[in-house]
C-alpha positions in Angstrom: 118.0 -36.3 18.1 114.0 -36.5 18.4 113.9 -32.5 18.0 115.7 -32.1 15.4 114.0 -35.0 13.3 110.9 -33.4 14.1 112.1 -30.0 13.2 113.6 -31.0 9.9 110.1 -32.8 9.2 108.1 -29.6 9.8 110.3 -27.5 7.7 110.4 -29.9 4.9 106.4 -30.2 5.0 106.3 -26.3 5.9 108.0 -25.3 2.2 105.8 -27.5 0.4 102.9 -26.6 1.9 103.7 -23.1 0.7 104.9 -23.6 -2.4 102.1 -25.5 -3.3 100.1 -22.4 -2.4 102.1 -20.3 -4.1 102.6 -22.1 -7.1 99.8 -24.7 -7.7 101.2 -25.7 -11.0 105.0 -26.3 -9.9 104.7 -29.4 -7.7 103.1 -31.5 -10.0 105.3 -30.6 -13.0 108.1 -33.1 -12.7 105.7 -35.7 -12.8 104.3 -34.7 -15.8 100.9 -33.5 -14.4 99.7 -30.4 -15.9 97.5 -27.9 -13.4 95.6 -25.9 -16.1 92.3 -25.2 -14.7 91.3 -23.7 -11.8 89.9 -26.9 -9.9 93.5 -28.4 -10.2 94.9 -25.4 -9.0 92.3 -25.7 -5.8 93.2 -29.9 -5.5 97.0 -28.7 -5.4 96.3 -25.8 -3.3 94.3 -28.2 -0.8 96.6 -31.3 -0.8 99.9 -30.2 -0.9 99.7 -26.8 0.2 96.4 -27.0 3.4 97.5 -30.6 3.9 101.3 -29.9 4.3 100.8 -27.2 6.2 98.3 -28.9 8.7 101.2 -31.5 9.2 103.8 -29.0 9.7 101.8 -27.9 12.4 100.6 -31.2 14.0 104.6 -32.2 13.9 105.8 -28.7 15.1 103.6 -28.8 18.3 104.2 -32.7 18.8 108.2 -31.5 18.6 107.5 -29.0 21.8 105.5 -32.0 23.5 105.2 -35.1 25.1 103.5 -38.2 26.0 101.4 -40.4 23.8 99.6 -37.4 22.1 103.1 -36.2 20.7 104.0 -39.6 19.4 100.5 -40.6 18.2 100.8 -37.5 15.6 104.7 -38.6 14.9 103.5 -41.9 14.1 100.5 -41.4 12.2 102.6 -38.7 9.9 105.2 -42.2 9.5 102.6 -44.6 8.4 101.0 -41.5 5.9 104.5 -41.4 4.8 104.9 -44.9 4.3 101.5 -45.7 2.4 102.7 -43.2 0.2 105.6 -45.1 -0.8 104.4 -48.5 -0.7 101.7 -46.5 -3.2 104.6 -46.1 -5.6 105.9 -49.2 -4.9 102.9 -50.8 -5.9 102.0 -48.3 -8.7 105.5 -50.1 -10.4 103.5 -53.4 -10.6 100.8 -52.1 -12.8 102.6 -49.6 -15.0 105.7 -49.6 -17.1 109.4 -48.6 -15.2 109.8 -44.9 -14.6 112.8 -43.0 -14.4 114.1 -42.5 -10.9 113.7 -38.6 -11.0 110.7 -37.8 -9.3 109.3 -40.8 -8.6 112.0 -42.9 -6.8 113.6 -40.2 -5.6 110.4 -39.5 -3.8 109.7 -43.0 -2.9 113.2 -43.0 -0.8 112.6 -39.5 0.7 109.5 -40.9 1.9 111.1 -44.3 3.2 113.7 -42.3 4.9 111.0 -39.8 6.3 109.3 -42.4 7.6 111.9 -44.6 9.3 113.0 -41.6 11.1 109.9 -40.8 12.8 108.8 -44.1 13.6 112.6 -43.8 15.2 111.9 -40.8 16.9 107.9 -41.8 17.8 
């Protein structure tokens, strides 16, 4: 079960690492964010595209590893995961309710995400 967790994880942080490249403006249009300039374009290329592309990477050699290195990099990729939720978790205590399409739909991906490498870690 570990591998294919793992494998899963790198493919789902592998596409939107390169979509983000690809399309800078895309991943932050369901949320209502407009990437206009070329700055944002650079943030989005840099956070969802280099970041999620470094992860897929640190997950895809921890998936053909072992020992304490291979889970360290399982489990640190859980708790990012889960700080990003709890973010959105909090966010709802200082804003109004949102609808659940994008942002508690992405709240559960990450909560499931998360559970299953801190299951596979």
């Amino acid at each position: 079960m570990r591998p294919v967790v793992l494998i899963v994880a790198v493919i789902l942080f592998a596409a939107m690492g390169l979509y983000a490249l690809a399309a800078p403006a895309k991943p932050t249009a369901p949320f209502g964010i407009p990437v206009t300039t070329a700055s944002g374009r650079s943030e989005v290329r840099a956070v969802y595209g280099g970041f999620g592309l470094a992860v897929a990477g640190a997950l895809g050699w921890a998936a053909a590893g072992t020992g304490e290195l291979r889970r360290g990099v399982v489990l640190a990729v859980a708790v990012a995961l889960a700080g990003m939720a709890a973010g959105r978790a909090l966010s709802r205590l200082f804003d109004s309710s949102v609808p659940f399409y994008p942002v508690w739909f992405y709240f559960w991906v990450e909560v499931v995400a998360a559970a299953a490498l801190l299951a596979v870690a």
